[in-house]
N, C-alpha and C positions, 0 to 999 in steps of 0.2 A: 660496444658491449655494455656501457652505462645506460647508455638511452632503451637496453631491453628490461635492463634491473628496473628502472623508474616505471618503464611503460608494464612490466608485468606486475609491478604492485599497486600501480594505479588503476590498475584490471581488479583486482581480488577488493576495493572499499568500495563498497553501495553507493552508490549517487544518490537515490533518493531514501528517504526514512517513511517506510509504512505504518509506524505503530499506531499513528492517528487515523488510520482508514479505514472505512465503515466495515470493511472483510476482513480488518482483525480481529476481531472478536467473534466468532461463526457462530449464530445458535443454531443452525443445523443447516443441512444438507439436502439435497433434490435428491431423493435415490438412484435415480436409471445416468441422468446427464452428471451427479456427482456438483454440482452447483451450489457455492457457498451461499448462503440467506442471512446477512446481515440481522443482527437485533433491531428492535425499531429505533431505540433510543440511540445508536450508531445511526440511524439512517436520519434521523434528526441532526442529531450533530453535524453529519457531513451536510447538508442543507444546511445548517445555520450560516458554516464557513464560507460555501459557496454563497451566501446571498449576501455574508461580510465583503467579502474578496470580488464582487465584481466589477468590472468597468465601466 
């Protein structure tokens, strides 16, 4: 019964943190498919990290 209490609250905390991702910030939207459009300055950002971060 313990190992369902751990396992169901380890269910409900986010693994990852989105706030830094180019789609949080939405400047708009595709009308028909509903498609989030990043701002440019977001789309920059996420390239900067990406070209920090690679191997």
């Amino acid at each position: 019964m313990a190992e369902n209490r751990w396992l169901k609250r380890f269910l409900q905390t986010p693994i990852e943190k989105h706030d830094s991702a180019p789609w949080a910030n939405i400047e708009k939207t595709k009308p028909v498919s509903n498609v989030a459009i990043p701002s440019e300055e977001e789309v920059n950002n996420a390239k900067q990290w990406v070209d920090m971060n690679q191997k």
